[in-house]
TIRO-2110 file (N, C-alpha, C; in Angstrom, 1 decimal):
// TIRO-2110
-11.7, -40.2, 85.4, N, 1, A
-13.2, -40.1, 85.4, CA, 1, A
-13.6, -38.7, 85.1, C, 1, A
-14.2, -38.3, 84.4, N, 2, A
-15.5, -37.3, 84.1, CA, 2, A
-16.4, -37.0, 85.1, C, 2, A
-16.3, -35.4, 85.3, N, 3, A
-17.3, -35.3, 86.2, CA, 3, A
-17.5, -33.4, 86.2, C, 3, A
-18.8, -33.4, 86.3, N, 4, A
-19.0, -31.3, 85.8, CA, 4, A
-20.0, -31.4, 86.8, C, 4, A
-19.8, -29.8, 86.7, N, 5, A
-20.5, -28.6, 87.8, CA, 5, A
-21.1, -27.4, 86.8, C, 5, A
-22.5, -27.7, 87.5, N, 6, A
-23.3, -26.6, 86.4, CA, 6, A
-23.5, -24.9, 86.7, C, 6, A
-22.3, -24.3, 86.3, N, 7, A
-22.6, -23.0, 87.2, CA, 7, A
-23.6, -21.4, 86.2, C, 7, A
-25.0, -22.3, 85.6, N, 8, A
-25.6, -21.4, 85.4, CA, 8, A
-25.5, -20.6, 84.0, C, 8, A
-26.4, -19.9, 83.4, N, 9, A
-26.3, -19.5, 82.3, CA, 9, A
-25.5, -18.0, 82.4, C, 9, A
-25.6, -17.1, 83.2, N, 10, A
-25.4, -15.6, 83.4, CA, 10, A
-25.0, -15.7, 85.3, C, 10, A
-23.9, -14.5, 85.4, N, 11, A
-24.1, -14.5, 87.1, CA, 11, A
-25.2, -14.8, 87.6, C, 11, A
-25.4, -15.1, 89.2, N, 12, A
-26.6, -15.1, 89.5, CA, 12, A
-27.7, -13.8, 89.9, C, 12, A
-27.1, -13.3, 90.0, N, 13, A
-28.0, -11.6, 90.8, CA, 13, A
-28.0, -10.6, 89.4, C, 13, A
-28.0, -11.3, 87.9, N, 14, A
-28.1, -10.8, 86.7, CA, 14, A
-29.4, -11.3, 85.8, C, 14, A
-30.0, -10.6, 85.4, N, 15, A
-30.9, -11.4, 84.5, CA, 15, A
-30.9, -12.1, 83.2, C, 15, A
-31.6, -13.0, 82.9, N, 16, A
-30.9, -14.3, 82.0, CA, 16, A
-32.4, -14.5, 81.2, C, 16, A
-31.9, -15.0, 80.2, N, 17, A
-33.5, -16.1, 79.3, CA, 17, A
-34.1, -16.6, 80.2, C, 17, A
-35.3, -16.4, 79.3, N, 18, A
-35.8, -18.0, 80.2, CA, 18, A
-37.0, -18.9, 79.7, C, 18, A
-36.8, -19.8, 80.2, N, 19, A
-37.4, -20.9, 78.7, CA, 19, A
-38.9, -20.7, 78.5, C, 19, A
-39.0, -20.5, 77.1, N, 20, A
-40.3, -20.0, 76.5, CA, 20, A
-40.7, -19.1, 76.3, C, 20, A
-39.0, -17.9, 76.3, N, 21, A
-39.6, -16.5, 75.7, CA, 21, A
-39.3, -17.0, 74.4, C, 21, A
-39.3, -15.6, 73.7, N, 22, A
-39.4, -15.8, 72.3, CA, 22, A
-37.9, -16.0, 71.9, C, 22, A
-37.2, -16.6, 70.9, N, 23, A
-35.7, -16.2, 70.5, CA, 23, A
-35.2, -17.2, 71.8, C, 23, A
-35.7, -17.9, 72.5, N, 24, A
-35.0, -18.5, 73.8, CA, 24, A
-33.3, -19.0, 73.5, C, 24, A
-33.4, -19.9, 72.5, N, 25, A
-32.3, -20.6, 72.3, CA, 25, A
-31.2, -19.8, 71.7, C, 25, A
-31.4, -18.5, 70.9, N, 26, A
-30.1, -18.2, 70.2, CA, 26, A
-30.0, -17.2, 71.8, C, 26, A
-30.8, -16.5, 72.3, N, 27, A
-30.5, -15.8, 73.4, CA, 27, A
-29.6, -16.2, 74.6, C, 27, A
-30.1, -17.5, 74.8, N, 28, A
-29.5, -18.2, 75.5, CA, 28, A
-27.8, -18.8, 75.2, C, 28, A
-27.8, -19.3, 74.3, N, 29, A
-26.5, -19.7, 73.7, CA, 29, A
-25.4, -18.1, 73.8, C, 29, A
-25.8, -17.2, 73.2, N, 30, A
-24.9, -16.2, 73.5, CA, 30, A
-24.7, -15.3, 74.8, C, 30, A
-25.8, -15.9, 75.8, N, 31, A
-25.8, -15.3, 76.9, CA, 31, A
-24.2, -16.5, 77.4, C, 31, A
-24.8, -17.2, 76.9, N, 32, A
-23.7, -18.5, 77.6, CA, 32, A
-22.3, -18.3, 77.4, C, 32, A
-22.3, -18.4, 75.8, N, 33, A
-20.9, -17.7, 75.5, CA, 33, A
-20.3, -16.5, 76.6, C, 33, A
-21.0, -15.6, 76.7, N, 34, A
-20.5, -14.5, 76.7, CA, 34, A
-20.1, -14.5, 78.5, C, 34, A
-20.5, -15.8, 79.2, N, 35, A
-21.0, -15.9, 80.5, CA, 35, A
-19.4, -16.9, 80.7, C, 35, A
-19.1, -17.9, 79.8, N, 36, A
-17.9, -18.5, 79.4, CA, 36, A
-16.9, -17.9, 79.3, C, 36, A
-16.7, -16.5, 78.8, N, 37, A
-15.2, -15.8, 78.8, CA, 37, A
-15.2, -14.7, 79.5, C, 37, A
-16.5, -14.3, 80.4, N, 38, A
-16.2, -14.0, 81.8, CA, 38, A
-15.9, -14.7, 82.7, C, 38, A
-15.8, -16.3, 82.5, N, 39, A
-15.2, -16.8, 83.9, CA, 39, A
-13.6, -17.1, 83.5, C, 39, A
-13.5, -17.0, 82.5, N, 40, A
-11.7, -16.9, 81.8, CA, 40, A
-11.8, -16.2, 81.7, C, 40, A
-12.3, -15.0, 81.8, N, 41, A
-11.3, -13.4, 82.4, CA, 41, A
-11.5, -13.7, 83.9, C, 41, A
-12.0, -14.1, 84.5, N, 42, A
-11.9, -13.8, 85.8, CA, 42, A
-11.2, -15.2, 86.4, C, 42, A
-11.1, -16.3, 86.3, N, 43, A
-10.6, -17.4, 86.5, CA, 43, A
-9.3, -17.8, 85.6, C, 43, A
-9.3, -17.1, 84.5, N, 44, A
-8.1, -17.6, 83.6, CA, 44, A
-8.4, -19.1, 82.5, C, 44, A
-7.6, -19.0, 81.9, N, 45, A
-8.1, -20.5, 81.0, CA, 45, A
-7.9, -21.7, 81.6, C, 45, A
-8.9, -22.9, 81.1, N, 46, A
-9.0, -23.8, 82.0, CA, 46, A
-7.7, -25.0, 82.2, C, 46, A
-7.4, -25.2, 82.4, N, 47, A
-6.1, -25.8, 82.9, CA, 47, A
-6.5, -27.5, 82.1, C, 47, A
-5.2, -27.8, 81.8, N, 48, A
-5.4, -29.3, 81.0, CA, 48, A
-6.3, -30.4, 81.5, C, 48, A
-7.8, -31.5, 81.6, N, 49, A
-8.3, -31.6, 81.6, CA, 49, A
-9.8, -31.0, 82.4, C, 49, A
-9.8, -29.7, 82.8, N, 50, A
-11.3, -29.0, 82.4, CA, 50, A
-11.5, -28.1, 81.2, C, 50, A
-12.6, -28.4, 80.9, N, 51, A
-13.5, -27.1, 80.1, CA, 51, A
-14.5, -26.5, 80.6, C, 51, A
-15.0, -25.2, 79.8, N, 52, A
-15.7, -24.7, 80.1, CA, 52, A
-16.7, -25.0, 78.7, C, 52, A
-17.9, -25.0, 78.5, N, 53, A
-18.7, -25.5, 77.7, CA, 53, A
-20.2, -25.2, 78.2, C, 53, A
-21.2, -25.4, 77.3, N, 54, A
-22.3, -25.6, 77.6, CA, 54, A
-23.4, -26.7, 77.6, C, 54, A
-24.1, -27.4, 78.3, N, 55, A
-25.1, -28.6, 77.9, CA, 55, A
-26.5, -28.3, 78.4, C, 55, A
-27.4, -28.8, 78.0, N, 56, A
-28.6, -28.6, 77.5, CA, 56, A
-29.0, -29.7, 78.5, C, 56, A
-30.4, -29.3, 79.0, N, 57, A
-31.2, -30.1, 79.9, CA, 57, A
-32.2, -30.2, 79.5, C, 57, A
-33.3, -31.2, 80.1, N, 58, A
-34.8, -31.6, 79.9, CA, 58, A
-35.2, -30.4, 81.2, C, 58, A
-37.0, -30.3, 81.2, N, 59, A
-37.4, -29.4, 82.0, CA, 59, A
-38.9, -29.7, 81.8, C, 59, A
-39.2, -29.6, 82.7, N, 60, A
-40.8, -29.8, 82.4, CA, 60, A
-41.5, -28.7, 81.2, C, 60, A
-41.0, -27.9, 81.4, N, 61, A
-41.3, -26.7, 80.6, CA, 61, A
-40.5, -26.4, 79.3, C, 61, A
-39.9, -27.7, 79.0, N, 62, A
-38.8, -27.6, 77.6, CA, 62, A
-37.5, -27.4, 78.2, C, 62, A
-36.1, -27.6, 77.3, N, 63, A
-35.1, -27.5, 77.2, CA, 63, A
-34.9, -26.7, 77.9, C, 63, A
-33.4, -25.9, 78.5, N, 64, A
-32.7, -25.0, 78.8, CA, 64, A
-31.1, -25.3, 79.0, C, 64, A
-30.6, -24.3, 78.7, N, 65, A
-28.8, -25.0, 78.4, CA, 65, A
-28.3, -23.9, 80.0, C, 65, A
-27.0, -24.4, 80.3, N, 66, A
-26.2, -24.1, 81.3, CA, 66, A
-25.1, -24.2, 80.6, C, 66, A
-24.1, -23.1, 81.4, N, 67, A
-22.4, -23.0, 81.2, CA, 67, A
-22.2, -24.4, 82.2, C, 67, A
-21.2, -25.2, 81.7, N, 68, A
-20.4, -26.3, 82.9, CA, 68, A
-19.7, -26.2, 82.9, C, 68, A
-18.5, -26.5, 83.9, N, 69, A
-17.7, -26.7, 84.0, CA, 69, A
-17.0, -28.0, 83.8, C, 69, A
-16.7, -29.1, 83.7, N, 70, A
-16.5, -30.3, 83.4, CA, 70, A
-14.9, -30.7, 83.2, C, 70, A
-14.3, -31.3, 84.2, N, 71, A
-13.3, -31.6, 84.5, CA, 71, A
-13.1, -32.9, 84.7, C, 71, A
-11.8, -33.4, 84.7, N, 72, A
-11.6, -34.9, 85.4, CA, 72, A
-11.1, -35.1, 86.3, C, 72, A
-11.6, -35.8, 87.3, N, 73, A
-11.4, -36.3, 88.4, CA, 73, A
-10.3, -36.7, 88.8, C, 73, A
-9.1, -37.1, 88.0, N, 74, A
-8.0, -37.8, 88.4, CA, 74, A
-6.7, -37.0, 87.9, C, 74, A
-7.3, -35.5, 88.0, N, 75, A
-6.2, -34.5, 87.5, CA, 75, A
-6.7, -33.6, 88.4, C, 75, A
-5.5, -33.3, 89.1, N, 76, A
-5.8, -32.3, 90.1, CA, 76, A
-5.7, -30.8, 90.1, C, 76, A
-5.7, -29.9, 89.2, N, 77, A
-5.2, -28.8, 88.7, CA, 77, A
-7.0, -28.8, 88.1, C, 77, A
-7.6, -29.5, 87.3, N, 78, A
-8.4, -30.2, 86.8, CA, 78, A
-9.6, -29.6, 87.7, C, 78, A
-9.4, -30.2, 89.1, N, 79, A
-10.5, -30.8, 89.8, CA, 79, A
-10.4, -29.0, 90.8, C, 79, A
-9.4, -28.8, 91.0, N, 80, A
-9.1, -27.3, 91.8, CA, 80, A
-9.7, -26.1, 90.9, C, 80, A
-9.8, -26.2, 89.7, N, 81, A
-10.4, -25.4, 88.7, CA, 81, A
-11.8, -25.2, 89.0, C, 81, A
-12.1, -26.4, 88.7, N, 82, A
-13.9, -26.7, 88.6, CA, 82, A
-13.9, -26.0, 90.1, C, 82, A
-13.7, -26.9, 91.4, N, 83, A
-13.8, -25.9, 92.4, CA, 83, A
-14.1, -24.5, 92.7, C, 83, A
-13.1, -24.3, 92.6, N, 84, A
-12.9, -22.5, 92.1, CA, 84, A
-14.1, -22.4, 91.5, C, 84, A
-14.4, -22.7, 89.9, N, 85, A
-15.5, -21.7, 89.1, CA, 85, A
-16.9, -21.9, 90.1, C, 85, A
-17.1, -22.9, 90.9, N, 86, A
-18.4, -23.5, 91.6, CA, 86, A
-18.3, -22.5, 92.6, C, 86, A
-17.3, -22.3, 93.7, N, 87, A
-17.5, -21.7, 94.7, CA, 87, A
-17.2, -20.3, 94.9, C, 87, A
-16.3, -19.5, 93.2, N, 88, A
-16.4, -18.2, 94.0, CA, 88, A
-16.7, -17.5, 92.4, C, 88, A
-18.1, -18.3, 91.8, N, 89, A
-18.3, -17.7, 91.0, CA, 89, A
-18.8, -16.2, 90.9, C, 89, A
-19.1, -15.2, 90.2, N, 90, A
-19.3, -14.0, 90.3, CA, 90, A
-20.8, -13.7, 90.0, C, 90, A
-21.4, -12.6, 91.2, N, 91, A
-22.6, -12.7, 91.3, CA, 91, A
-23.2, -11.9, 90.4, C, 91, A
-22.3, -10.7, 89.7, N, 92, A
-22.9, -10.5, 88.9, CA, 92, A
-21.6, -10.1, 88.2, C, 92, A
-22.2, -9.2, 86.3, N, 93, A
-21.2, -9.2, 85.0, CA, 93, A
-20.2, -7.9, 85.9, C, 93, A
-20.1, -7.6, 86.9, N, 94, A
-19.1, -7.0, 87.1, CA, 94, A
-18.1, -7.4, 88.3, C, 94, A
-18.6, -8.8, 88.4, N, 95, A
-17.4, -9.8, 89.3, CA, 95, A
-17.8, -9.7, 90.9, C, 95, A
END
């Protein structure tokens, strides 16, 4: 089974887009990226059934996208990943 953890577009104690500046979406998207291969430098690559990716939400205020983590449930290497990226993500771009 499928199942993700949304850990945010940029560290948290960093500043990020935010929906309904101008440029939101390409700003956002490359914040994401770039928010993605800091947690595989700091986490390592994701192990056979998680990825690291980004998905797009509804909002009262319009769209906004998040990094996920998204793993399967029935793979345990999988499921200890996602963990990890959820609980000792880094508070800011210098870990």
């Amino acid at each position: 089974m499928r199942d993700y953890y949304t850990l945010g577009s940029a560290p948290c104690d960093e500043p990020c887009a935010c929906v309904g500046e101008e440029h939101y979406r390409e700003r956002a998207l490359e914040e994401c990226e770039r928010f993605i291969e800091f947690l595989r430098a700091t986490f390592g690559p994701e192990p056979y059934g998680a990825r690291l990716t980004t998905r797009w939400f509804e909002h009262d205020f319009g769209c906004y996208v998040e990094v996920i983590c998204a793993f399967d449930t029935t793979i345990p290497e999988s499921v200890a990943y996602a963990f990890r990226c959820e609980d000792e993500i880094p508070a800011t771009w210098e870990g």
